[in-house]
C-alpha positions in Angstrom: -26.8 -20.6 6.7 -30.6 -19.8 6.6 -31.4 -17.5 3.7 -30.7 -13.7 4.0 -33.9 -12.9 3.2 -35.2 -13.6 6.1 -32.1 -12.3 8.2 -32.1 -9.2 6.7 -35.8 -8.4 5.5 -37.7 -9.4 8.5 -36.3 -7.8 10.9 -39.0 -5.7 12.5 -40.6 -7.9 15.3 -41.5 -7.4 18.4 -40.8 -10.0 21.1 -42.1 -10.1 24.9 -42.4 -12.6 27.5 -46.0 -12.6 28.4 -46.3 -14.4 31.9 -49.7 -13.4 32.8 -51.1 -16.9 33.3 -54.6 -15.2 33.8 -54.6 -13.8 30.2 -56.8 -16.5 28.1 -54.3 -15.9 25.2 -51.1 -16.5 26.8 -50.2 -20.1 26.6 -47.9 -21.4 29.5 -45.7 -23.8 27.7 -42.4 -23.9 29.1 -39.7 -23.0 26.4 -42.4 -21.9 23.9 -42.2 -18.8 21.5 -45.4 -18.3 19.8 -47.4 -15.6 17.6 -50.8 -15.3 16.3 -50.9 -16.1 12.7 -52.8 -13.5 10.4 -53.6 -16.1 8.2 -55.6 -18.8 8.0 -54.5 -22.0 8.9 -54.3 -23.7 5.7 -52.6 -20.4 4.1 -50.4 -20.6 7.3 -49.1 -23.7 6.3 -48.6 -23.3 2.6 -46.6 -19.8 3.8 -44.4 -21.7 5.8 -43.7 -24.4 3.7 -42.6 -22.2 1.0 -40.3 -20.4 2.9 -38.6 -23.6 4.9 -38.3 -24.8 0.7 -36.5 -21.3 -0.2 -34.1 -20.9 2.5 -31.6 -23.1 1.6 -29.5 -25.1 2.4 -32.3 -25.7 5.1 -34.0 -28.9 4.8 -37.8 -29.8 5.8 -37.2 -33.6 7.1 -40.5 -34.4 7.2 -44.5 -32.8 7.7 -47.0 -34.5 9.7 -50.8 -33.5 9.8 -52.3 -34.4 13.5 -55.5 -33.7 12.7 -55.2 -36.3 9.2 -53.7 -39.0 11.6 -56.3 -38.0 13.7 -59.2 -38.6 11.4 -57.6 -41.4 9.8 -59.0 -43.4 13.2 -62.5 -41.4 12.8 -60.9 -38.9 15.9 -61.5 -35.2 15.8 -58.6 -32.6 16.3 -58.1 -29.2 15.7 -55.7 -28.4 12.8 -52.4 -29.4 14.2 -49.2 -29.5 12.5 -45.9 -30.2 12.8 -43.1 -29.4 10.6 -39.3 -30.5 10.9 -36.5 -28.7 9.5 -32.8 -28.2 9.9 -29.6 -27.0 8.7 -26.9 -29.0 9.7 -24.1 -26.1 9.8 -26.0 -25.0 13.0 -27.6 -28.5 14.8 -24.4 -30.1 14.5 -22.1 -27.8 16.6 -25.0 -28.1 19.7 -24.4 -31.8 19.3 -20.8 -31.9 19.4 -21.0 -30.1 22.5 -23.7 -32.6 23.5 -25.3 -35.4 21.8 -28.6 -35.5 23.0 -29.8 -32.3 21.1 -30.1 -34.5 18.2 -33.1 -35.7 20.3 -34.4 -32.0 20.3 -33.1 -31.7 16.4 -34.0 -31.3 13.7 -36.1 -28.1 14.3 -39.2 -27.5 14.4 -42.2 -25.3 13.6 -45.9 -26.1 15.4 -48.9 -24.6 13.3 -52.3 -25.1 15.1 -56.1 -23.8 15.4 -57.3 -23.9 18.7 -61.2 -23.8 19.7 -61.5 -20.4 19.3 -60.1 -20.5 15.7 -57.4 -18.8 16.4 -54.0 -19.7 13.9 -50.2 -19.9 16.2 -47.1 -21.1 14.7 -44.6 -21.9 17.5 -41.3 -23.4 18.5 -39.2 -24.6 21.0 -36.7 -21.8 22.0 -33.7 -21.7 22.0 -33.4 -21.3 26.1 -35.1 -24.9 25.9 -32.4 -26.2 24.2 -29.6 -24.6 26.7 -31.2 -25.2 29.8 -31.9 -29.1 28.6 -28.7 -29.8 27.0 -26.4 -27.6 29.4 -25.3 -25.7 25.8 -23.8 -22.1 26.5 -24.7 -18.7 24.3 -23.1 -19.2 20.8 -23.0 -18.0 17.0 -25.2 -20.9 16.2 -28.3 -20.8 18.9 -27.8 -16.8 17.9 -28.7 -17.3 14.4 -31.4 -20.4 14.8 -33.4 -17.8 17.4 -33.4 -15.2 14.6 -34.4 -17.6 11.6 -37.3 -19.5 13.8 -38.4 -15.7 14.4 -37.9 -14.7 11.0 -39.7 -18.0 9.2 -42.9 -17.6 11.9 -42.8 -13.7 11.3 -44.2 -14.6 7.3 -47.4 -15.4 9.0 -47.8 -13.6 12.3 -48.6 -10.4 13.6 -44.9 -9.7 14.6 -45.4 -10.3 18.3 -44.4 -13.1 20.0 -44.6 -14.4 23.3 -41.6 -16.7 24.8 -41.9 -18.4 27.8 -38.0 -19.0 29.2 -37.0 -22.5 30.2 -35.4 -21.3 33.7 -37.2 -24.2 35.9 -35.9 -27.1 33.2 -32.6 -29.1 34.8 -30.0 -30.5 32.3 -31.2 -33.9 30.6 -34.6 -33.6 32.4 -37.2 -35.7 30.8 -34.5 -38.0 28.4 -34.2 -41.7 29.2 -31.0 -43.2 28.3 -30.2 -46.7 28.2 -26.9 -47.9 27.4 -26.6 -51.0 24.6 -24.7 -54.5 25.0 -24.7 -54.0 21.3 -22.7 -52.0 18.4 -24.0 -49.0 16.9 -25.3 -50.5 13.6 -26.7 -53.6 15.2 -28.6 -51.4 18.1 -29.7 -49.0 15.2 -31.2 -51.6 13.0 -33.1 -53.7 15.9 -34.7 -50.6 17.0 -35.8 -49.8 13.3 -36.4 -53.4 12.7 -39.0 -53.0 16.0 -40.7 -49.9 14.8 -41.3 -51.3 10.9 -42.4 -54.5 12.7 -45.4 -53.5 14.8 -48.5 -52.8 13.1 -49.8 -49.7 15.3 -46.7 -47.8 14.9 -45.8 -45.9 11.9 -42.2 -44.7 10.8 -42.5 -41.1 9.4 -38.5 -40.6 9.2 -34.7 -41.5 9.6 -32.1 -38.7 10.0 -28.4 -39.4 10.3 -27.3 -36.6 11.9 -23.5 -37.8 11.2 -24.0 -38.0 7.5 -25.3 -34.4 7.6 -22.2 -33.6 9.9 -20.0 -34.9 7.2 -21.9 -32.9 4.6 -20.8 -29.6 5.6 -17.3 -30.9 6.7 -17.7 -31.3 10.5 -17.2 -34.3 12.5 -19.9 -36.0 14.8 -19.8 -39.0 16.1 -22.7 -42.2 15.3 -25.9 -40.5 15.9 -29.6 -41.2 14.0 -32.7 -39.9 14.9 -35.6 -42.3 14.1 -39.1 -40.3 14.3 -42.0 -42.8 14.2 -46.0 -42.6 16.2 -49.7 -44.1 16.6 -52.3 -41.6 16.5 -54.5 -43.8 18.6 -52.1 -42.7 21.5 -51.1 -39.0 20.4 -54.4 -38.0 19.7 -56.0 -38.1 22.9 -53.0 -36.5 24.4 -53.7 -33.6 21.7 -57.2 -33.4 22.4 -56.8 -32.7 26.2 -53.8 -30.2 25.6 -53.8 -29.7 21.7 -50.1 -28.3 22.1 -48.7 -31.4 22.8 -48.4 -32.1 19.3 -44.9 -30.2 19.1 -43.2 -33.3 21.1 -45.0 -35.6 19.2 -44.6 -37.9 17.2 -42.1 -40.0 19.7 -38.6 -40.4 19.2 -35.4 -42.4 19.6 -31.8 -41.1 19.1 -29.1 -43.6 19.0 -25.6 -42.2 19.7 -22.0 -43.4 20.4 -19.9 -41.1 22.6 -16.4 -40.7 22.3 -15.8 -44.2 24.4 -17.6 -45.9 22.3 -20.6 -46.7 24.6 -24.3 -47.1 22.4 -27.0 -45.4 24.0 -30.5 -45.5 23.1 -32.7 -42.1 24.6 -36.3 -40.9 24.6 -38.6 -38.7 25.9 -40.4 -39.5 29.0 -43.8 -39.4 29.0 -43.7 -38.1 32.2 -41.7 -34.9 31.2 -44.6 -34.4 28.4 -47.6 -35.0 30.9 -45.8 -32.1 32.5 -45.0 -29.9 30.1 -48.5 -30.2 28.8 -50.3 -29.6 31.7 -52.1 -33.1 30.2 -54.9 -34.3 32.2 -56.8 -37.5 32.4 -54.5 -39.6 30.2 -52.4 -41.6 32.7 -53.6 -45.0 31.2 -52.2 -43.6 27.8 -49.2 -42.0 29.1 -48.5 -45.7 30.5 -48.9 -47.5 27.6 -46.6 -45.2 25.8 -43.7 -45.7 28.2 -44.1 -49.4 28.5 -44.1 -48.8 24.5 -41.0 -47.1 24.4 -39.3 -49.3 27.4 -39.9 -52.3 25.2 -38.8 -50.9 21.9 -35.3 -50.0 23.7 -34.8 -53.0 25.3 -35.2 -54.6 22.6 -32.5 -52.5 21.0 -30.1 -52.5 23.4 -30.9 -55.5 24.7 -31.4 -54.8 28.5 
């Protein structure tokens, strides 16, 4: 459970869904919460941090720095972060109802510094995660709502703007292929892909079973691998900077209870859309013929 001092001591927010699309502040991300930070960005961050480490038994799972994997190909991007974190007493009952939010877990938190210098932290709600994975109200979507609130109060000016998720259809935007191979032999191609290309950089491994097990629940075979190449994100990032809270990519591998494989990702298209992004179709191709190849070669289709 996330730590009580956060469910108990930060309790006085204020939340509104801000649709006024001709406000210059509001941005129109579908099932995105937000708030202005009061800090700066770098203070943001460290604030954050410190509470994620705190409030166990959450978990961060890894921390990757856009704007450093920007500049580490001589780009320029605003400060953009992304931070993943989870608990696995509340991801793994969403994924026994259904699988594929361990494409959507662990959590995260998005820290960024748009043009106008102005520091956001936000996340994807938890209507995203209902209306894409079909999941129904529950104890556990209750409490992750209040803790991603809670974690992005310790920074912001305790209002938030949430735009709802009403227009997304269940699994819109996943690709799912299904493997001619077993779970561990699908699994380690797919890795075995990733390590092998040069422009492609692995930034973590998460077995949501083990995690299942840790708390005593059962989950069937499911491993999130979270790998990118800035010289394809950042571009995206530059043209709609908020893109950087679906990226980097990723691939969940499951087994459902019939014991089929399947492979998923995110479609490019679904992020293009999302986004709003503009001028990047060349890019956007390259990354789905990327991530077609890397899944065929896993589940060799």
């Amino acid at each position: 459970m996330f730590s009580n001092i956060f469910i108990c001591t930060l309790l006085l927010l204020s939340c509104k869904n801000d649709d006024d699309t001709t406000n210059p502040n509001t941005i129109d991300i579908v099932g995105v919460t937000y708030s202005k930070s009061t800090k700066d960005f770098k203070t943001t961050d460290a604030t954050i941090v410190n509470a994620l480490e705190l409030a166990r038994p959450v978990g961060i799972v890894a921390q990757v720095n856009h704007s450093t994997n920007a500049a580490s190909i001589e780009k320029k991007l605003d400060s953009t972060k992304v931070i993943f974190f989870g608990n696995p007493s509340l991801g793994t009952p969403l994924m026994q109802a259904n699988q594929l939010v361990g494409l959507d877990l662990p959590q995260k938190l998005f820290i960024w510094k748009d043009p106008k210098n102005t520091v956001r932290v936000g996340f994807n709600n938890t209507s995203y995660l209902k209306a894409r994975h079909g999941l129904k109200d529950s104890k556990a979507l209750n409490t992750i709502h209040t803790a991603l609130t809670n974690f992005t109060n310790t920074v912001g000016d305790t209002s938030f703007t949430s735009n709802n998720a009403e227009s997304i259809t269940k699994g819109e935007g996943i690709i799912t292929k299904t493997s001619t191979k077993k779970f561990e032999e699908t699994y380690n191609a797919l890795l075995t892909a990733i390590k092998g290309n040069e422009n492609l950089k692995l930034i973590a491994e998460l077995n949501h079973q083990e995690n299942a097990a840790s708390v005593n629940m059962q989950l069937n075979p499911t491993r999130l691998i979270i790998f990118g190449n800035p010289n394809l994100g950042t571009p995206l990032m530059q043209n709609a900077q908020n893109t950087g809270i679906d990226l980097p990519q990723k691939f969940l591998v499951w087994e459902d209870n019939n014991g089929k494989v399947m492979v998923s990702y995110n479609d490019p298209v679904f992020l293009k859309s999302r986004h709003k992004i503009t001028n990047n179709d060349n890019i956007l191709t390259t990354i789905a013929g990327a991530l077609d190849k890397l899944s065929t070669v896993a589940t060799g289709l």
